[in-house]
N, C-alpha and C positions, 0 to 999 in steps of 0.2 A: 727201614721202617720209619713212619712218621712219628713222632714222640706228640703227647699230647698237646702241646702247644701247638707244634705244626700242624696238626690236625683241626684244632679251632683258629688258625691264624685267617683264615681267608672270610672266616663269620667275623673276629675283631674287628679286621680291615674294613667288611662291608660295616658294621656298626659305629666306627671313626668315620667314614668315609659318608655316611650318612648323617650322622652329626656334625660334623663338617660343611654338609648340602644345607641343613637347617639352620643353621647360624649365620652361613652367607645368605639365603635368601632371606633372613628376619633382617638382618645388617645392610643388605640391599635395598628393605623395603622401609627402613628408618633412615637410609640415604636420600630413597626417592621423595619422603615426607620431608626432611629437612629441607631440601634442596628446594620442595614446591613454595614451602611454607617462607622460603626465604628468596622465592624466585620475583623480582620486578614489575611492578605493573606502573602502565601509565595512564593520566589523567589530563586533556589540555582545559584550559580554561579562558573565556572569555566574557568580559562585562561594560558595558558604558560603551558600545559602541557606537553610538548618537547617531544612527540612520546616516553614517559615516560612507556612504556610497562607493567613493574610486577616489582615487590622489586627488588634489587637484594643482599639481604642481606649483605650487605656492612659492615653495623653498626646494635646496637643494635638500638630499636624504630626506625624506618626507616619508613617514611615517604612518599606518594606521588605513582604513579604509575595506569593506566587503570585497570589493573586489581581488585585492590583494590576500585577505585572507582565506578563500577559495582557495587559493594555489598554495598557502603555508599545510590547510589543513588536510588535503588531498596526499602533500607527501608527507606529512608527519603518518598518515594512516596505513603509507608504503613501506615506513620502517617498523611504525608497530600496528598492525592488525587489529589488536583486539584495545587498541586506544576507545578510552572513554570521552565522552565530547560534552562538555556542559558549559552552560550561558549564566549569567544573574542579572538580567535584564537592561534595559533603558537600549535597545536595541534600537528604537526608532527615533525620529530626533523630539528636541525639544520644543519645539514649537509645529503648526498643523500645516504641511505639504502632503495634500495628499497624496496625492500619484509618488512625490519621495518615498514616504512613507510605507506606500503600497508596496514599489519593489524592494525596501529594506525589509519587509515581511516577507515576499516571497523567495529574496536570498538567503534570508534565514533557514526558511523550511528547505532547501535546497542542500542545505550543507549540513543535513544528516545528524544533529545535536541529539542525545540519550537523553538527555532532561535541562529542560530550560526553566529557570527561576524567572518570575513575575515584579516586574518595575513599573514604578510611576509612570513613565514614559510611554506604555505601550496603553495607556489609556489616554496620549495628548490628544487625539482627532474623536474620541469619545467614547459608548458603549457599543456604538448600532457599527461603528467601524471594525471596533476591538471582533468583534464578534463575525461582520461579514470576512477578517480578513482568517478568523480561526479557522472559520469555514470551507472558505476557500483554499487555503495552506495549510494545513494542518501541520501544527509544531509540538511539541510534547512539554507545554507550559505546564508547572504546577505552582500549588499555591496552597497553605494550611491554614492561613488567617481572614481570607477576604471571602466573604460569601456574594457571591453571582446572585443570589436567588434564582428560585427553583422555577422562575416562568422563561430564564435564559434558555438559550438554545446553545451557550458551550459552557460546562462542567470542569472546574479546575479539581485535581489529584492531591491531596494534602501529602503525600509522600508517595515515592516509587521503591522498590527494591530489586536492583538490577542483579544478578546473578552472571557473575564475570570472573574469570580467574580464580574459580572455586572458590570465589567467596560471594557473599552477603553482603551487597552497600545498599544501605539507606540513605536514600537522600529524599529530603526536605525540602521548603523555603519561605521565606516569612518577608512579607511588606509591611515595616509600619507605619501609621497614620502619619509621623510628623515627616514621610520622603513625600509628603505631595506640598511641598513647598512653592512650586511655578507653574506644577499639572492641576487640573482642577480635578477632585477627589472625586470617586466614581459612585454612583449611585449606591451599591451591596456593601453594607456593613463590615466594618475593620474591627475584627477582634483584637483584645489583647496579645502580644507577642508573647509575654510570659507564661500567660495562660495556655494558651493553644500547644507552645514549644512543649512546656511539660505534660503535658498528655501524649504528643506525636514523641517526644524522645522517650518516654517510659516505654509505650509499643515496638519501639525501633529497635531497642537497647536488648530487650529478651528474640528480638527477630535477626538481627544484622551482627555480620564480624567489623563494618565498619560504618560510622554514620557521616554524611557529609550534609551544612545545611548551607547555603543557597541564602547570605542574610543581604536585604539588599537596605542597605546601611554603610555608614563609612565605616573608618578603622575601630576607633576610639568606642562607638558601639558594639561594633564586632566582638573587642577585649572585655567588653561588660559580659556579653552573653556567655563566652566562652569562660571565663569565670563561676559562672550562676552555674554553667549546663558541663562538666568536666567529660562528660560523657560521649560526647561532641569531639571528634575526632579531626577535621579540618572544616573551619568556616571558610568560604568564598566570600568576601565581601564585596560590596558594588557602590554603584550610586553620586559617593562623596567624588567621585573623576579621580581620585589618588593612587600613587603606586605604593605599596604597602607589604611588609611582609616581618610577620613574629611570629616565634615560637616559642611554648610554653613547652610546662611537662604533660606529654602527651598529647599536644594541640599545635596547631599548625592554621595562622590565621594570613592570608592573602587577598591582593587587590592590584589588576594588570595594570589598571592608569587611566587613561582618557582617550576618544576617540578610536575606541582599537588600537591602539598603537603598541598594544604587546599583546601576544598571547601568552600564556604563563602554563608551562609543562612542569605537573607533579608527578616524581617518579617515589610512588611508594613500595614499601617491600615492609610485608610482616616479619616481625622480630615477638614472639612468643604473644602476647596481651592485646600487644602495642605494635606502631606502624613507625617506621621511619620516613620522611617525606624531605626529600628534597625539589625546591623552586630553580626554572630557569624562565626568566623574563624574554621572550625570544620575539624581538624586533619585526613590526608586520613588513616588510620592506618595498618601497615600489622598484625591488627588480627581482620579486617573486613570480613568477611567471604563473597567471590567473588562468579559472575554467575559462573555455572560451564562450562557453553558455551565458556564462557574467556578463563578459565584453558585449556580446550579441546584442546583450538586453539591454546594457546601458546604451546601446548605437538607438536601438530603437528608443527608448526615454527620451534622448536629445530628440531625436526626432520629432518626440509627438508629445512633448512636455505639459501636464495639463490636461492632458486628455484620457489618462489611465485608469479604467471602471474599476 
């Protein structure tokens, strides 16, 4: 005969053994949460690319140029998929070619950017241009300080909030009035920078697990801002042509260089609050091997230089 024990042994076992079940799937699913929460995500970035077209073989190792960076950013999007792609302007060049100018916008929109920050620059050739080429190419510019006025026909986005990697990024970007130093200043009103940031980063701050803004300013500026705004998670800086790169506590301030000639890969990973960000400056190279859509275009350009509506 089975003595009482034996008799409740097979209910104990199922009751361990179900206890058991429930501890490994909680323990599983605070695995699965750590693990996401601290799984890697990437971010490239690009700024001051000066309607930087193609090499033009100048020197040896020559550095930088649209065309080349086609083929950097195609295969960076093969290793990681869900890469975030953002700009902080002067994309087109400094002084007014138009037809340059033209296909440095429409390479732009080509190559698939998640939000583009607003610079001096893409107002050299003036409003009626900025606007026919928005038109025509459509790019995902924003902008929280420069008001268009309301009779324009393109609309700038004071902030985007993309939704990636199960999280909440806020991004931003702000022009201020003293980057139009060689561009002639554009018709619509230039708000305060101070002003405007703290309204857009109050909003952000209750909305986003991370803010990123878009300052198109040199470094030395950058370090002001990010001082005043601690909330501010990593500024892009642009503009100054420099290659730049601090971190503070909890801030991570960057800037690729000049001419395109880096793209800068942040690979952040959440750590409880707070982000850890590491920078790789990664060399536009002329033996990247380009869209052949680029090539196409620049054949046609030469061709018919001057002549591009």
């Amino acid at each position: 005969m089975f003595n009482k024990t034996q008799k409740f042994l097979p209910l104990i076992l199922e009751k361990h053994i179900l206890k058991f079940l429930m501890n490994s799937i909680f323990l599983f699913s605070c695995n699965i949460s750590v693990l996401y929460a601290g799984k890697p995500f990437y971010i490239a970035y690009t700024a001051n690319i000066n309607g930087n077209l193609e090499p033009c073989r100048c020197q040896p190792d020559e550095l930088g140029s649209l065309l080349q960076l086609s083929g950097m950013i195609d295969s960076l999007r093969g290793i990681h998929p869900d890469l975030i792609l953002l700009d902080n302007g002067d994309f087109l060049k400094t002084y007014p070619i138009p037809a340059a100018n033209y296909l440095a916008w429409e390479f732009m929109s080509q190559l698939g950017y998640d939000v583009m920050g607003l610079g001096d620059q893409e107002f050299v050739e003036g409003i009626k241009f900025f606007e026919r080429m928005a038109g025509n190419f459509p790019v995902p510019l924003i902008n929280a300080n420069i008001e268009l006025g309301q009779r324009r026909a393109f609309t700038l986005k004071k902030y985007v909030i993309l939704e990636k990697v199960g999280l909440k990024i806020g991004i931003t970007s702000i022009l201020p009035g003293e980057s139009f130093e060689f561009i002639s200043r554009p018709e619509p009103e230039i708000l305060s920078v101070e002003k405007t940031l703290s309204i857009v980063i109050e909003d952000l701050t209750s909305r986003c697990d991370l803010i990123i803004l878009l300052y198109h300013a040199g470094y030395q500026e950058a370090f002001r801002i990010a001082k005043k705004y601690p909330q501010i998670h990593l500024i892009l800086a642009g503009h100054s042509q420099e290659q730049a790169l601090k971190k503070l506590s909890g801030q991570t301030i960057v800037q690729p260089g000049y001419d395109g000639e880096y793209l800068v890969l942040l690979t952040l990973e959440k750590a409880g609050e707070n982000f850890s960000v590491e920078s790789t400056f990664l060399p536009v190279s002329d033996t990247i091997i380009p869209r052949p859509y680029f090539k196409d275009r620049l054949q046609h350009f030469h061709g018919n230089f001057g002549n591009e509506k």
